[in-house]
KOLVEXVO-992704 format. One line per 10 residues: number of its first residue (from 1); for each residue x, y, z of C-alpha. Coordinates in nm, 4 decimals, always signed. Each point is the difference from the previous one (the first is absolute). Example, Ala and Ser with C-alpha at 12.3 -4.5 7.8 and 13.67 -1.06 7.14 Angstrom:
1> +1.2300 -0.4500 +0.7800  +0.1370 +0.3440 -0.0660
***
This chain:
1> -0.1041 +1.2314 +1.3962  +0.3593 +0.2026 -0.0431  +0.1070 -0.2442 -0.2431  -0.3278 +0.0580 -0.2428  -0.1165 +0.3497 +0.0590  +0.1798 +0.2942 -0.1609  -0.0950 +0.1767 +0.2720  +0.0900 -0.1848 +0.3370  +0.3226 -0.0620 -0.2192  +0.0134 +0.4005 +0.0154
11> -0.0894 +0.0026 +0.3725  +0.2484 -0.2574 +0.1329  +0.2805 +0.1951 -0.1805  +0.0801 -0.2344 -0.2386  -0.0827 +0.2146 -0.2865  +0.0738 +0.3340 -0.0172  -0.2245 +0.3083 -0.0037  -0.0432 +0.3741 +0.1076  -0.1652 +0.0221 +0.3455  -0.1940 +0.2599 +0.0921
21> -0.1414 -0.1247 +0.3075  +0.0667 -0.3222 +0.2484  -0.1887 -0.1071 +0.2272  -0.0985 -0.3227 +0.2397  -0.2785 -0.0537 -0.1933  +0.0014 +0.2373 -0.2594  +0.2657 +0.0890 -0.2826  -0.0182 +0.2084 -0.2881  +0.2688 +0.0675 -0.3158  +0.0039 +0.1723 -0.3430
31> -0.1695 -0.2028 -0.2863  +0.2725 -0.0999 -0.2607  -0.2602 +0.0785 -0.3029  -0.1564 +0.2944 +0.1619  -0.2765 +0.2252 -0.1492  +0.1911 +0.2912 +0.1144  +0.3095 +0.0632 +0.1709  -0.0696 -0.0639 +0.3814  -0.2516 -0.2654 -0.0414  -0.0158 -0.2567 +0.3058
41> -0.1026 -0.2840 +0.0803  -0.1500 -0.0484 +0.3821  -0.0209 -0.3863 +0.0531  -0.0554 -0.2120 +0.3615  +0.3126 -0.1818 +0.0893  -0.2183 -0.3727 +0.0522  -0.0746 -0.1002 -0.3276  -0.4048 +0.0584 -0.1116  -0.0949 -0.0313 -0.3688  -0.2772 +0.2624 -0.0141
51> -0.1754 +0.2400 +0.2565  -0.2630 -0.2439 +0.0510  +0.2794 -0.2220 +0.1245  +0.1379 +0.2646 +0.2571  -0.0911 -0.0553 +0.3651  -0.1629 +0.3121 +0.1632  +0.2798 +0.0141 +0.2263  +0.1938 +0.0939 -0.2957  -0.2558 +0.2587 -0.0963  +0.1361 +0.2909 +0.1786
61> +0.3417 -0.0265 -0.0687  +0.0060 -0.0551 -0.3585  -0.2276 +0.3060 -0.0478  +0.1053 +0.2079 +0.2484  +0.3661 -0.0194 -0.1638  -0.2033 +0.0344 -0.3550  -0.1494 +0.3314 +0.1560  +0.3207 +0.1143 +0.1034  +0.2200 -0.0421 -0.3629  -0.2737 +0.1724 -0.1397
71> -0.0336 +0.2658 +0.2385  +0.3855 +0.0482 -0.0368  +0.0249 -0.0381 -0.3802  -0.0661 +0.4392 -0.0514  +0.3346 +0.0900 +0.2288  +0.1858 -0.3184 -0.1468  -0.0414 +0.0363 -0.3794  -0.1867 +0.3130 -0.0628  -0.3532 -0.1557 -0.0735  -0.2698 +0.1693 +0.0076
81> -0.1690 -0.3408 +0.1164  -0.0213 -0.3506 +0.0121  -0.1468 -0.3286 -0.2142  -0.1007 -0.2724 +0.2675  -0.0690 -0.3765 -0.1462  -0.0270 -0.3737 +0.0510  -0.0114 -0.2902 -0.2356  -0.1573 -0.3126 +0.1375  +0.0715 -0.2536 -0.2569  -0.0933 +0.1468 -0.3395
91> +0.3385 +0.2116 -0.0818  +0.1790 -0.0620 +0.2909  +0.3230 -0.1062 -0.1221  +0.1711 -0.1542 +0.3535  -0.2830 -0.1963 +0.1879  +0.1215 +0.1381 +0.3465  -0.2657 +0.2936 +0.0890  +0.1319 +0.3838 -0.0503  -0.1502 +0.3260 -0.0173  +0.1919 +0.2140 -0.3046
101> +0.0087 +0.4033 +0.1545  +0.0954 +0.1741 -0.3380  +0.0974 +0.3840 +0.0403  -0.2168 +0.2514 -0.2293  -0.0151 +0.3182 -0.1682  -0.2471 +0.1828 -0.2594  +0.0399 -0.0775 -0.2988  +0.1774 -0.3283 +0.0521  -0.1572 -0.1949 -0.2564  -0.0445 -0.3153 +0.2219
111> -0.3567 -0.0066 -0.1509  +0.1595 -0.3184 -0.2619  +0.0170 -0.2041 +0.3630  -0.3844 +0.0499 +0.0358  -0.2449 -0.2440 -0.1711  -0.2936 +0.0567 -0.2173  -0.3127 +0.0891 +0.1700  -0.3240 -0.1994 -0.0441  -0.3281 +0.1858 +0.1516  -0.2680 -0.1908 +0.1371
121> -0.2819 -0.0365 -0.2674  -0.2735 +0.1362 +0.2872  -0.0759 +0.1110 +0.3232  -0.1516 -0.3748 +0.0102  +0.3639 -0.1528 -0.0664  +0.1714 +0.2292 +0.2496  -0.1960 -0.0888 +0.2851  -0.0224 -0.3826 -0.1148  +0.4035 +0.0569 +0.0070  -0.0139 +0.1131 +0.3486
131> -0.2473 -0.2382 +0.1180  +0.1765 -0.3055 -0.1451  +0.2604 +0.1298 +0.2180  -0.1451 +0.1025 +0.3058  -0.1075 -0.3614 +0.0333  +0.3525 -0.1661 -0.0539  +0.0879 +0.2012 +0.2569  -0.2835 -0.1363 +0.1980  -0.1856 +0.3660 +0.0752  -0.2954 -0.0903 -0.2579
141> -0.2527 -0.0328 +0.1976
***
């Protein structure tokens, strides 16, 4: 997949970027567009499209290294915390799954990066919402 994936381009050293972490199965570098200074990208080495995609062996290592950038992003850059996401499809720009650990402070005006919210129209909808859910997970019994 090198040859078609940003990413695996990224991984196999063929294109350049800013590591912050490598790993056997895990790597992580600095987002070229970042939200704010520091932001990283925490990807799986084997090339998955979207966290459905991961293997559960992968699980653990991807967000155990997530946990750690974000634990570490106070003493790196001075945050006062940490922005944790995942596109699956809909606005992920490279199709190779990564988890985007963006450092934070008060104040920071990241709110532009959140979406409008749209409330449920009733207690009815809401639990409709979960049920629908429950059973594509298969625990509607």
């Amino acid at each position: 997949m090198a040859g078609e994936c940003l990413f695996c381009a990224i991984l196999a050293g063929t294109v350049p970027a800013d590591f912050v972490w490598t790993g056997d199965r895990v790597a992580a570098f600095l987002d070229n567009r970042p939200l704010f200074k520091g932001h990283v990208l925490v990807l799986p080495r084997e090339h998955h499209v979207t966290l459905g995609d991961l293997p559960p062996e992968l699980l653990e290592p991807l967000f155990a290294r997530v946990r750690l950038i974000s634990a570490a992003m106070p003493e790196a850059y001075g945050a006062q915390g940490s922005f944790v996401a995942n596109n699956n499809v809909v606005s992920q720009s490279v199709p190779h799954l990564h988890v985007h650990v963006v450092p934070r402070t008060r104040g920071d005006k990241l709110r532009g990066f959140f979406w409008p919210r749209h409330p449920y129209d009733s207690a009815a909808e809401s639990a409709d919402y979960a049920r629908r859910m429950r059973a594509a997970l298969g625990a509607d019994g």
